[in-house]
N, CA, C and O atoms as a CHARMM CRD file, in Angstrom:
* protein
*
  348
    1    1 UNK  N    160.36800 117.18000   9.99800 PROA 1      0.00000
    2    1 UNK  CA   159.93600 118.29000  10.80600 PROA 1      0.00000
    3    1 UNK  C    161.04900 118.64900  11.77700 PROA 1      0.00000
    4    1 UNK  O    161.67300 117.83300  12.45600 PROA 1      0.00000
    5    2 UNK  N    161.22000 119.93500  11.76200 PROA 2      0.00000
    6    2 UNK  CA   162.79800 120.14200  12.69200 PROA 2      0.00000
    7    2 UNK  C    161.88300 121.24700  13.77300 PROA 2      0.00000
    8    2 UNK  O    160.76600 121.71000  13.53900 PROA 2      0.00000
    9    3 UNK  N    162.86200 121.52200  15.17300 PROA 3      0.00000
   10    3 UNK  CA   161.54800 122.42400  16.50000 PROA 3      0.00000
   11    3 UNK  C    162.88400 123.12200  16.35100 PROA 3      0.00000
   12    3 UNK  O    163.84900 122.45500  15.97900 PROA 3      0.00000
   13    4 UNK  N    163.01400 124.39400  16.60800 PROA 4      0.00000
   14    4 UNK  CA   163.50900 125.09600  16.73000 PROA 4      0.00000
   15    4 UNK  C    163.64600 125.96700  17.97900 PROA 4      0.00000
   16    4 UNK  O    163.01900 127.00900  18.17300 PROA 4      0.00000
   17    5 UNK  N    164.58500 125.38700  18.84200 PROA 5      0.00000
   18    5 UNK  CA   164.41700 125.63900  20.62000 PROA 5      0.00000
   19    5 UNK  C    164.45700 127.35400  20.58900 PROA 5      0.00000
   20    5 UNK  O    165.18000 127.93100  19.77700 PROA 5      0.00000
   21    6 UNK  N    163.56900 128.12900  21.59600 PROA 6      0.00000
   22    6 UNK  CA   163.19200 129.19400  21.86600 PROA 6      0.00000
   23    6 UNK  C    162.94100 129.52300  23.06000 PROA 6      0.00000
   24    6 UNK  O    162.01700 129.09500  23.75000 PROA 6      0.00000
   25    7 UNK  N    164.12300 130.65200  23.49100 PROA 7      0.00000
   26    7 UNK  CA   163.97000 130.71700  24.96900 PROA 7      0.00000
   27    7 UNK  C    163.25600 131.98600  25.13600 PROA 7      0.00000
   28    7 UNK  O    163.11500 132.71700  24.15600 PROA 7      0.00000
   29    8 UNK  N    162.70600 132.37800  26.49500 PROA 8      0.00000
   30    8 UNK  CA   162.10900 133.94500  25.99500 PROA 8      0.00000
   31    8 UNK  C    162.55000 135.03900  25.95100 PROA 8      0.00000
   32    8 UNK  O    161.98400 136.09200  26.24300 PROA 8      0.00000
   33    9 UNK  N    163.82900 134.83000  25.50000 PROA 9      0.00000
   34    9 UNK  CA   165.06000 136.30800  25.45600 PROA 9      0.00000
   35    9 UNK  C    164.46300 136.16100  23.98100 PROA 9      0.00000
   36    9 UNK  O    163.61600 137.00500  23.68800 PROA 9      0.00000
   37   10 UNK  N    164.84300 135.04000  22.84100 PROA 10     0.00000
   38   10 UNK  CA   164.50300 135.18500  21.80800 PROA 10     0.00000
   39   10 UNK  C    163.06200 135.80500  21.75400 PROA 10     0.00000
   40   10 UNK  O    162.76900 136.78700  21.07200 PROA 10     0.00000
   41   11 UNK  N    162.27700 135.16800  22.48800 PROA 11     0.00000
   42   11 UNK  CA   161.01400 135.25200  21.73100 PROA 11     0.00000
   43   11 UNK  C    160.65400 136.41800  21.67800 PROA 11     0.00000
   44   11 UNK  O    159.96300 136.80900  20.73800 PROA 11     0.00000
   45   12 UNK  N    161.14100 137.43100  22.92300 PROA 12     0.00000
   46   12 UNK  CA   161.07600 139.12700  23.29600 PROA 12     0.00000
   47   12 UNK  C    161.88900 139.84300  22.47800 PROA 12     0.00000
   48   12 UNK  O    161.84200 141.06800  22.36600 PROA 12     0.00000
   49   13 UNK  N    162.86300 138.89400  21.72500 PROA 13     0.00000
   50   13 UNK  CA   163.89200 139.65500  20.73400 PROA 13     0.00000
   51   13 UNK  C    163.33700 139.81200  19.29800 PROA 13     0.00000
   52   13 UNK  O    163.73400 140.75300  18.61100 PROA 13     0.00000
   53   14 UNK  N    162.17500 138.67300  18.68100 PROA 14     0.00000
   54   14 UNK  CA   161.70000 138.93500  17.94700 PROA 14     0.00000
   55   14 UNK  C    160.16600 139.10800  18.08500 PROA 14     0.00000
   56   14 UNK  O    159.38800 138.77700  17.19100 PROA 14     0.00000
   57   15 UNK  N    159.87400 139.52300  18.99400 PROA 15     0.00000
   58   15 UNK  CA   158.35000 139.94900  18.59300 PROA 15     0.00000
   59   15 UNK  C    158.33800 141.19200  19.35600 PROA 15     0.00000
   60   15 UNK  O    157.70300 142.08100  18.78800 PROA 15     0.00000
   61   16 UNK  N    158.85100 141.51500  20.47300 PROA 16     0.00000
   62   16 UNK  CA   159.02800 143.05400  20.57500 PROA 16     0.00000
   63   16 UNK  C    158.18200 142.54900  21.84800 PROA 16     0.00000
   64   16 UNK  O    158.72400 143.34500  22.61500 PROA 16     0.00000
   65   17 UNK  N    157.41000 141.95600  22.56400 PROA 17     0.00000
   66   17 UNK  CA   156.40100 141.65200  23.17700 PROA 17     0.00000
   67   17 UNK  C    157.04900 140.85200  24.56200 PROA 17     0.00000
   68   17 UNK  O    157.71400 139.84000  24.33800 PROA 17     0.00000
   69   18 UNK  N    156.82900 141.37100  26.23200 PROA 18     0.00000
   70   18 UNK  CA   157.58900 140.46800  27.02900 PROA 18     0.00000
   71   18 UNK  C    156.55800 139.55100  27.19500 PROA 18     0.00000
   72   18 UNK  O    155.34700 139.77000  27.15300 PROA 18     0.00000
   73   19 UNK  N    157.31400 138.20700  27.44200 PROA 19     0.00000
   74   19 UNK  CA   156.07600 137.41200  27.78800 PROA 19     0.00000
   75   19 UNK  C    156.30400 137.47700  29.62100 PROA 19     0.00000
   76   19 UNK  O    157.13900 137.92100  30.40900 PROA 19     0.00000
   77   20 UNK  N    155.21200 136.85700  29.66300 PROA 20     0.00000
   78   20 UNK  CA   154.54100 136.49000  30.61700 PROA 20     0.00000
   79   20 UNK  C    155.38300 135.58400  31.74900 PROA 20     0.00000
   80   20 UNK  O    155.35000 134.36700  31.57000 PROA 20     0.00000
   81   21 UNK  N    156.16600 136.10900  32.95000 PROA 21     0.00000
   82   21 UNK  CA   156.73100 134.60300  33.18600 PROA 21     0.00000
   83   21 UNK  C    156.29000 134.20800  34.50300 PROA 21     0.00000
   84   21 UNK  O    155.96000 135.04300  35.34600 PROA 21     0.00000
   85   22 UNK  N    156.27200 132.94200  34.71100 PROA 22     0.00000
   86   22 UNK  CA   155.63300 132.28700  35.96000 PROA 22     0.00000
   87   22 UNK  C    156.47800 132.65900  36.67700 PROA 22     0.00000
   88   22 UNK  O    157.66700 132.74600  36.36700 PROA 22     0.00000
   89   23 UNK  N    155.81700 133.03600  38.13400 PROA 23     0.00000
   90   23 UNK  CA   157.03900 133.16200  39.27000 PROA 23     0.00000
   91   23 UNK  C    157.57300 131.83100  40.04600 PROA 23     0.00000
   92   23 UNK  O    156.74400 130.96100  40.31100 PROA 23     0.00000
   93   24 UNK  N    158.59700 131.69500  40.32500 PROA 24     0.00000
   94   24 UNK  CA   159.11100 130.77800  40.77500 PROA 24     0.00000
   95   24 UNK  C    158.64500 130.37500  42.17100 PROA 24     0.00000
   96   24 UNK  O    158.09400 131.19000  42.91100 PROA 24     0.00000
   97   25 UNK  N    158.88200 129.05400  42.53700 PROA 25     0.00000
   98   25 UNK  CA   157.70300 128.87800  43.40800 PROA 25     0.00000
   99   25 UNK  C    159.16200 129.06200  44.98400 PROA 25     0.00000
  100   25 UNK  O    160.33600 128.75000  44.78600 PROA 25     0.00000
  101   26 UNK  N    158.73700 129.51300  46.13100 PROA 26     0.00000
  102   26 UNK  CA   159.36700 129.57300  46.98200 PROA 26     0.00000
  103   26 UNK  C    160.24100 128.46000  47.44500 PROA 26     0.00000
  104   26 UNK  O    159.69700 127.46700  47.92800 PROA 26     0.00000
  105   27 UNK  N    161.69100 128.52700  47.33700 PROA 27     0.00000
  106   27 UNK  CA   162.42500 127.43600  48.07500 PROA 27     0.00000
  107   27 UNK  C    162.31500 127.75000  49.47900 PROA 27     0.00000
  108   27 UNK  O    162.34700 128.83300  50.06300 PROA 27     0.00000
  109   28 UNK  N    162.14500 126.27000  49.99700 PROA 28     0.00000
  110   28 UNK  CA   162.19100 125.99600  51.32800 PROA 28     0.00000
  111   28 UNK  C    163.89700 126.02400  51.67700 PROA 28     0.00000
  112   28 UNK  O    164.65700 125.11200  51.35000 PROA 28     0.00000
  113   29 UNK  N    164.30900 127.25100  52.39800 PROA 29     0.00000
  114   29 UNK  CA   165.71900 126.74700  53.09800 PROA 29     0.00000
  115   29 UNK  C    165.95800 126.35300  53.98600 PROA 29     0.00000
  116   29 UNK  O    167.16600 126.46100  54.20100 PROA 29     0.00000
  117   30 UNK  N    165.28800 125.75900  54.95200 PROA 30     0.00000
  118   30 UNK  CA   165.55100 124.93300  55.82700 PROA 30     0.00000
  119   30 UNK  C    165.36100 123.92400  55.54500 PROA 30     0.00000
  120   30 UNK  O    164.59300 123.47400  54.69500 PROA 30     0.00000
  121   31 UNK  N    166.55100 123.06500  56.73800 PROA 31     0.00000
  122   31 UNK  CA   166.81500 121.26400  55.96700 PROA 31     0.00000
  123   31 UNK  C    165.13500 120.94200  57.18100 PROA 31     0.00000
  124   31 UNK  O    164.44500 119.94000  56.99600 PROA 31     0.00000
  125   32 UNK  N    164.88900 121.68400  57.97900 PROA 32     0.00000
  126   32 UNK  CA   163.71300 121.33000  59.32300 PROA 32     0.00000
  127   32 UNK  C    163.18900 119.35500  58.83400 PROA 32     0.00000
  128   32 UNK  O    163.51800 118.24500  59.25000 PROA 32     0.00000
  129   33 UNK  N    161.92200 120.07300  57.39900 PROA 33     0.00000
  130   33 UNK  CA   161.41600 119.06200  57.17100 PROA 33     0.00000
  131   33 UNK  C    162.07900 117.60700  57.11400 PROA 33     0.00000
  132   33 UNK  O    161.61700 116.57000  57.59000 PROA 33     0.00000
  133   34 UNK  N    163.15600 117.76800  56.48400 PROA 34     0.00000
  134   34 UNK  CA   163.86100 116.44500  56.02200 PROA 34     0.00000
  135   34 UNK  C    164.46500 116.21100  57.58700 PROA 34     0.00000
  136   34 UNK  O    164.01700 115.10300  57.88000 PROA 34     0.00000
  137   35 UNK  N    164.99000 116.53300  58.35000 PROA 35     0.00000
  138   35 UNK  CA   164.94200 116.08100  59.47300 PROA 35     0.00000
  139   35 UNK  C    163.64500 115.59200  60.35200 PROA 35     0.00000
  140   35 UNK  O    163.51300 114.43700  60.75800 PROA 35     0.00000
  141   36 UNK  N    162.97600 116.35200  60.51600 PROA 36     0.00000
  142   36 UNK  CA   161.84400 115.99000  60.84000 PROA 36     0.00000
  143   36 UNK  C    161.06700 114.49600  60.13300 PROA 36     0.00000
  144   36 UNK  O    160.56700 113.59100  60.80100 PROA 36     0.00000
  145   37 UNK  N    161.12800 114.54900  58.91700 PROA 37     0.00000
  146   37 UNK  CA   160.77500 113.07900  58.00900 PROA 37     0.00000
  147   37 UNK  C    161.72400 112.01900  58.73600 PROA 37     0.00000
  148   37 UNK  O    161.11400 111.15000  59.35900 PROA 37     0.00000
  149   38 UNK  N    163.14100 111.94800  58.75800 PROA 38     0.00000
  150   38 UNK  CA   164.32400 111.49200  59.07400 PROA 38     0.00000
  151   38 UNK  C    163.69800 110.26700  60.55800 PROA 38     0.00000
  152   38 UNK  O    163.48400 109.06100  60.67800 PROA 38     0.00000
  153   39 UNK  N    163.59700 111.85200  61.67600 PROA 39     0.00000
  154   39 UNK  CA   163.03100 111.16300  63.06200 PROA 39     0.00000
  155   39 UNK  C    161.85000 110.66400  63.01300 PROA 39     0.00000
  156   39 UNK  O    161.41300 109.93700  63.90500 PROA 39     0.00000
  157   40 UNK  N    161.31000 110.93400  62.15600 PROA 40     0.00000
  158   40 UNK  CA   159.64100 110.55400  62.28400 PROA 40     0.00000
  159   40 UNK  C    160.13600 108.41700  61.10200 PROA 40     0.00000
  160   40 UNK  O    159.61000 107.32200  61.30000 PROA 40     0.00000
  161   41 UNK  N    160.84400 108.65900  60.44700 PROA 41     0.00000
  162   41 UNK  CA   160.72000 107.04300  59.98100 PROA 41     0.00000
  163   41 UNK  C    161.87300 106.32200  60.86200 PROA 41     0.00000
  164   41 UNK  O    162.16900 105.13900  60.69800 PROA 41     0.00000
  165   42 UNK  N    162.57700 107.28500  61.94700 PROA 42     0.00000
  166   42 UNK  CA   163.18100 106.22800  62.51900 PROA 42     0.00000
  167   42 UNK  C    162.36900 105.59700  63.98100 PROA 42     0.00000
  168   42 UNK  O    162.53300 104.50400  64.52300 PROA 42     0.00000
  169   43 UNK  N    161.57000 106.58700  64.31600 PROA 43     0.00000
  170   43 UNK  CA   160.48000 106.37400  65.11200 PROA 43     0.00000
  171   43 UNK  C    159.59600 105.06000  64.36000 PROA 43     0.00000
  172   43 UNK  O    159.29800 104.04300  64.98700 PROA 43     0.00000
  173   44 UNK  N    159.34200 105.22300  63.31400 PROA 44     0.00000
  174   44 UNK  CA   158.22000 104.28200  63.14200 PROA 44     0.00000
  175   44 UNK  C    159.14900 102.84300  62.95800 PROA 44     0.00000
  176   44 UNK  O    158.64900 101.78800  63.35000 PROA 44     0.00000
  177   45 UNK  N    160.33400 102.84600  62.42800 PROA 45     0.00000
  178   45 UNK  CA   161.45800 101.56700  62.46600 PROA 45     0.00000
  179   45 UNK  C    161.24800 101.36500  64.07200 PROA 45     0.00000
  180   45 UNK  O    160.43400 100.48200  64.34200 PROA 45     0.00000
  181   46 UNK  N    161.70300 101.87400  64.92100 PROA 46     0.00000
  182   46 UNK  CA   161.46400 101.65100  66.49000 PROA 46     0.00000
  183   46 UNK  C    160.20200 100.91600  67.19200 PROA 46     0.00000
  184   46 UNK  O    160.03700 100.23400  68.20300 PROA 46     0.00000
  185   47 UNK  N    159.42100 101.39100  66.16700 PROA 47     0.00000
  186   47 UNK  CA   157.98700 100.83000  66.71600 PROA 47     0.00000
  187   47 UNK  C    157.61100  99.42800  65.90800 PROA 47     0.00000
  188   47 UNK  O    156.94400  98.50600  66.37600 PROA 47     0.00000
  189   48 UNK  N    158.21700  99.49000  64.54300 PROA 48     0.00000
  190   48 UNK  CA   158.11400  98.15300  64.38800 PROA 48     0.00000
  191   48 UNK  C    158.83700  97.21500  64.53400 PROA 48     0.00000
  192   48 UNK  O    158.40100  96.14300  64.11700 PROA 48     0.00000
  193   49 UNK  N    160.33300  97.23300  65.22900 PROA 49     0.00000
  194   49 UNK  CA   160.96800  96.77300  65.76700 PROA 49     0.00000
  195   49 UNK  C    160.13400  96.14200  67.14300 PROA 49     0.00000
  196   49 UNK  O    159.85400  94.94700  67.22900 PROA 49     0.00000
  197   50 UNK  N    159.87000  96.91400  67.94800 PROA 50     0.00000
  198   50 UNK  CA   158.84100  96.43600  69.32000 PROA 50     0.00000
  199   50 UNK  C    158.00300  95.59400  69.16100 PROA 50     0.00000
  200   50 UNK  O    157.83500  94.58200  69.84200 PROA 50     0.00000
  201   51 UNK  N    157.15400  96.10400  67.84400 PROA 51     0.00000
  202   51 UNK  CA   156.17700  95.09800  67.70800 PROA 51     0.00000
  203   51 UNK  C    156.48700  93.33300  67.52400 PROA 51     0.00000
  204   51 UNK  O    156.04200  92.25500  67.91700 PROA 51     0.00000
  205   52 UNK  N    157.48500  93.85600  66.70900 PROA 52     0.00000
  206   52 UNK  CA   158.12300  92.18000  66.09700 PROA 52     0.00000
  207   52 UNK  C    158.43600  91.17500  67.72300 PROA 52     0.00000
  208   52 UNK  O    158.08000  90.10800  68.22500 PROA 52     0.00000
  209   53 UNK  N    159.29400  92.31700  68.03400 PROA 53     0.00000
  210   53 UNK  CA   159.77700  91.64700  69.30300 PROA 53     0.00000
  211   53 UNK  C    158.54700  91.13600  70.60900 PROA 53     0.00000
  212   53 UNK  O    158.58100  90.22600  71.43800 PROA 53     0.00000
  213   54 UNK  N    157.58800  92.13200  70.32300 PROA 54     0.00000
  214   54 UNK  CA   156.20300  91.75700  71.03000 PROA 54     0.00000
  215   54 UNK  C    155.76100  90.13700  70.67100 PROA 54     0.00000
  216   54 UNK  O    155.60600  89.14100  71.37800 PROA 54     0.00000
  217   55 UNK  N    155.64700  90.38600  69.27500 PROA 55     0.00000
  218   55 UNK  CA   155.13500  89.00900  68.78400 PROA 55     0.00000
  219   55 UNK  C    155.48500  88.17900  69.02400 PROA 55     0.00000
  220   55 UNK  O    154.66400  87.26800  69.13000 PROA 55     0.00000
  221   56 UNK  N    157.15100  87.82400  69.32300 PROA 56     0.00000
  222   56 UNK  CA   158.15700  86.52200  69.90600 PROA 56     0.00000
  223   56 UNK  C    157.58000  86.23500  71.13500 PROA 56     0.00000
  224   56 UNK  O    157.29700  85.04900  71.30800 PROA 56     0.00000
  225   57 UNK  N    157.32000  87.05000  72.07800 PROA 57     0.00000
  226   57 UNK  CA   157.12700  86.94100  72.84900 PROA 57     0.00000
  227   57 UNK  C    155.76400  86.63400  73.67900 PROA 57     0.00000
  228   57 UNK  O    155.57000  86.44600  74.88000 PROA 57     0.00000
  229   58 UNK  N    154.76500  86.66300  72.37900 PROA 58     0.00000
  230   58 UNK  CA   153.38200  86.51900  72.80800 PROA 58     0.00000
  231   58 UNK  C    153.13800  84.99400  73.54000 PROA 58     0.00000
  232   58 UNK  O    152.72700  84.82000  74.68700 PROA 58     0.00000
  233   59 UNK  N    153.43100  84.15600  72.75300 PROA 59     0.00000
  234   59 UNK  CA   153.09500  82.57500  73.50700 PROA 59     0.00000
  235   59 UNK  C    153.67000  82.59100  75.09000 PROA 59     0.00000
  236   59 UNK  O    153.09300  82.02400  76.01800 PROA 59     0.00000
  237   60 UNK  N    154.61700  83.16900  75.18300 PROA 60     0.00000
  238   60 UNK  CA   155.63700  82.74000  76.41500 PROA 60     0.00000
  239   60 UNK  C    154.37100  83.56700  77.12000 PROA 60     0.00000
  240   60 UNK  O    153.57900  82.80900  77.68100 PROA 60     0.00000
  241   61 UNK  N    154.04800  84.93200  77.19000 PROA 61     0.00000
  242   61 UNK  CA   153.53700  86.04300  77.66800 PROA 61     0.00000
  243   61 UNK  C    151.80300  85.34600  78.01000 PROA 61     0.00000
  244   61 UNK  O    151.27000  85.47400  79.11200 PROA 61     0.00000
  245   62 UNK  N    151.22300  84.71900  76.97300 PROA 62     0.00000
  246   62 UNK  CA   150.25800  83.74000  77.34100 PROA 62     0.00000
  247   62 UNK  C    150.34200  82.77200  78.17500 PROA 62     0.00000
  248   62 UNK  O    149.36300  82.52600  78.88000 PROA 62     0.00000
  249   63 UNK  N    151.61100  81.94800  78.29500 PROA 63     0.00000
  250   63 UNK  CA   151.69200  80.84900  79.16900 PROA 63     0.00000
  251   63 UNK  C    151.70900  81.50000  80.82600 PROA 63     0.00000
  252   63 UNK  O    151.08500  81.09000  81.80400 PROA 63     0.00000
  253   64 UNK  N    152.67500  82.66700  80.71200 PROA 64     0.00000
  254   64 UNK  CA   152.69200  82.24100  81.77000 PROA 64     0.00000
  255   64 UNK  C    150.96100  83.27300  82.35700 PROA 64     0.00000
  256   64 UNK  O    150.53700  82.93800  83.46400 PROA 64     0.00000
  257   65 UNK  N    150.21900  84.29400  81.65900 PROA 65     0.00000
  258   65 UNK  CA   148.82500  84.09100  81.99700 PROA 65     0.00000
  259   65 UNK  C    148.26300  83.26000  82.50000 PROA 65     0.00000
  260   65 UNK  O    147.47600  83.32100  83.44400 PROA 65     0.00000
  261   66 UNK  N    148.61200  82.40500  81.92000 PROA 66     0.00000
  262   66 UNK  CA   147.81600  81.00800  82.04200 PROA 66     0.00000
  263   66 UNK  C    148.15400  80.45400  83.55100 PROA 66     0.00000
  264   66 UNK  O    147.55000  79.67900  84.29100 PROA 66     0.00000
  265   67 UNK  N    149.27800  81.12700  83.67400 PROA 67     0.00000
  266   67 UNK  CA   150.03700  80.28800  85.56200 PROA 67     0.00000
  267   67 UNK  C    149.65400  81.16000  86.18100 PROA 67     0.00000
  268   67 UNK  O    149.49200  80.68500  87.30500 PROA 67     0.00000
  269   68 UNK  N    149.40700  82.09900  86.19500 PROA 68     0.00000
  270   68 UNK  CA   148.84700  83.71800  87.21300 PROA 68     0.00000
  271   68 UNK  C    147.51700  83.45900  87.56700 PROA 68     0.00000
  272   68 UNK  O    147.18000  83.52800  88.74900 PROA 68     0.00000
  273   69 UNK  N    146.48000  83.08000  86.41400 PROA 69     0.00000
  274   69 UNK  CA   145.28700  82.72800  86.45800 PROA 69     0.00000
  275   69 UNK  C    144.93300  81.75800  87.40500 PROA 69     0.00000
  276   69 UNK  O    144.14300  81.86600  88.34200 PROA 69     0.00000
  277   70 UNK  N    145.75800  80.58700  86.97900 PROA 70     0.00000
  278   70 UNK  CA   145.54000  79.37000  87.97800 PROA 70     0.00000
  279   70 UNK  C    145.61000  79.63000  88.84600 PROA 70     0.00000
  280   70 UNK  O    144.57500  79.82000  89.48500 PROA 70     0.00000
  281   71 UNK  N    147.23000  79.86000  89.61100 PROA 71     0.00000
  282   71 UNK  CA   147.38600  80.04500  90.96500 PROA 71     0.00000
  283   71 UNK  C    146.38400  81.07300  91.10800 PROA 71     0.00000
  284   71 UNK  O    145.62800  80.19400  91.52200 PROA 71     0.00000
  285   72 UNK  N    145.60600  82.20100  91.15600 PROA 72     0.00000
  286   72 UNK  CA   144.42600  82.90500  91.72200 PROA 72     0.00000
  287   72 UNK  C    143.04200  82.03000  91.61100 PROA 72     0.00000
  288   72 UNK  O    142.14900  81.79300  92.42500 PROA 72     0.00000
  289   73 UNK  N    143.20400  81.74900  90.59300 PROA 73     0.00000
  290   73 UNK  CA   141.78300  80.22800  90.74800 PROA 73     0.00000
  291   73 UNK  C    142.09300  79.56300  92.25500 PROA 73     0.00000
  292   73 UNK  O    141.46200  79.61300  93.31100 PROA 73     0.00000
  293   74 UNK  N    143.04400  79.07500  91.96800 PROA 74     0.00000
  294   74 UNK  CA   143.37400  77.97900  93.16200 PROA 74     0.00000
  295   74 UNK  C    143.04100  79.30400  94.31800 PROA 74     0.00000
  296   74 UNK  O    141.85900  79.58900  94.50900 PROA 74     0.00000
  297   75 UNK  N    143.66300  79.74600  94.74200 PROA 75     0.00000
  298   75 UNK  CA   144.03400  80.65800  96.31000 PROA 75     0.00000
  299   75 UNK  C    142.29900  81.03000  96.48700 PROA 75     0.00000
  300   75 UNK  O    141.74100  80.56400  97.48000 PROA 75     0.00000
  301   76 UNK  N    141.39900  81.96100  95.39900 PROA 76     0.00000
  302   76 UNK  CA   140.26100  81.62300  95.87000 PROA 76     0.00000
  303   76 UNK  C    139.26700  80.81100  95.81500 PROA 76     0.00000
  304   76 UNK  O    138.09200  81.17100  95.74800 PROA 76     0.00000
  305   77 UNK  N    139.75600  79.37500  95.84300 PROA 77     0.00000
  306   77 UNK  CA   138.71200  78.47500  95.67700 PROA 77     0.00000
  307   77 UNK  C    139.20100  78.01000  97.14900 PROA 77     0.00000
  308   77 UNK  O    138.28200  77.57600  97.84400 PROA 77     0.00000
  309   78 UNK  N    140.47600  78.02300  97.74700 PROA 78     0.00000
  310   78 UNK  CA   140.89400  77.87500  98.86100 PROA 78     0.00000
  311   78 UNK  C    139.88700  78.70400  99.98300 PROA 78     0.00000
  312   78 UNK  O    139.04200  78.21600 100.73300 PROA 78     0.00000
  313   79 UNK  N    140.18900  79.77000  99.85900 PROA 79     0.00000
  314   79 UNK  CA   139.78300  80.95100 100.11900 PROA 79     0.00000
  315   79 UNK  C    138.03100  80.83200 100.44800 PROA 79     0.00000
  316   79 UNK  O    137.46200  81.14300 101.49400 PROA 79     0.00000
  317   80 UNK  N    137.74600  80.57100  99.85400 PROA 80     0.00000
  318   80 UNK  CA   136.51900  80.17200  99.69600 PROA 80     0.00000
  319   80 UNK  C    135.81800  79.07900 100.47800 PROA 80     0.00000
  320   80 UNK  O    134.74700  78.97900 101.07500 PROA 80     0.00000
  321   81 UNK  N    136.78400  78.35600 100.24800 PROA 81     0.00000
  322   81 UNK  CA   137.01300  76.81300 101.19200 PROA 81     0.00000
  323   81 UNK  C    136.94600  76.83600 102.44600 PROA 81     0.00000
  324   81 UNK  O    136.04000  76.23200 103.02000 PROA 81     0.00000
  325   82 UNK  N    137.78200  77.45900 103.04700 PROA 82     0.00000
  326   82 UNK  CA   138.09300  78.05200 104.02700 PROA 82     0.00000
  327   82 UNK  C    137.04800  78.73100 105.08100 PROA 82     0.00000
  328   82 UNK  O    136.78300  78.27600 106.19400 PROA 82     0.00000
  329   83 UNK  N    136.41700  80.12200 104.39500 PROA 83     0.00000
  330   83 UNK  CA   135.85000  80.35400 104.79900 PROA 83     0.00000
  331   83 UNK  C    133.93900  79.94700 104.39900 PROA 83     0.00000
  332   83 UNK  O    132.86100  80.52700 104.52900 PROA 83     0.00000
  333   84 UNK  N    134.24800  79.11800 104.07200 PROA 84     0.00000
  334   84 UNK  CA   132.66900  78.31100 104.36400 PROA 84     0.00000
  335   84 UNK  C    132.42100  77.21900 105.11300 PROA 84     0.00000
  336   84 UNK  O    131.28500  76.84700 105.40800 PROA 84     0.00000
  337   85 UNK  N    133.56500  76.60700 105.48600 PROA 85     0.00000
  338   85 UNK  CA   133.41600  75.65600 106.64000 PROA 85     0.00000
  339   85 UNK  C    133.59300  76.27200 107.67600 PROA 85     0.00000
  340   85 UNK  O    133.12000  75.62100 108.60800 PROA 85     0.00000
  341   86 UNK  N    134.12600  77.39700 108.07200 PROA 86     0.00000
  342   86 UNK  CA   133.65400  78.41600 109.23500 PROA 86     0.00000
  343   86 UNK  C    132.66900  78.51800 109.66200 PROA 86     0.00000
  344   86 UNK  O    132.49600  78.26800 110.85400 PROA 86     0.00000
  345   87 UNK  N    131.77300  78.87500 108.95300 PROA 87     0.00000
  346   87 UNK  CA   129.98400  79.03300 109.07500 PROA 87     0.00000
  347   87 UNK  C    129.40800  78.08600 110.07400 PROA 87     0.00000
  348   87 UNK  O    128.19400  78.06600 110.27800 PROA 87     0.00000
């Protein structure tokens, strides 16, 4: 079986008949989008960069919670102390 390629100059050359042709779909000429894509995945690299770096930092960021907490435990239990033997 052999295809016999047919473009539609031929096909209008032998059947007398124009065909039909799809219109071409609008090029975008501005580069906008692809810049726009560009900043928008270097933004999201940025943000998961932070995050990572967040994460290193979570235990340390807990501990020292953990020392902020106390010392305010302590100051109002002092505090407290303090002013109830006043009474």
């Amino acid at each position: 079986m052999t295809v016999e390629l047919l473009t539609t100059r031929d096909y209008e050359a032998r059947t007398g008949e124009t065909a039909e042709v799809q219109p071409k779909p609008k090029q975008n000429l501005t580069k906008e989008t692809t810049k726009m894509l560009l900043h928008e995945e270097l933004s999201r690299a940025r943000i998961r960069d932070f995050h990572a770096e967040s994460e290193e930092q979570r235990p340390w960021r807990r501990a020292r919670a953990v020392r902020r907490w106390t010392r305010l435990a302590r100051w109002a239990q002092n505090h407290a102390d303090r002013h109830r033997t006043g009474d």
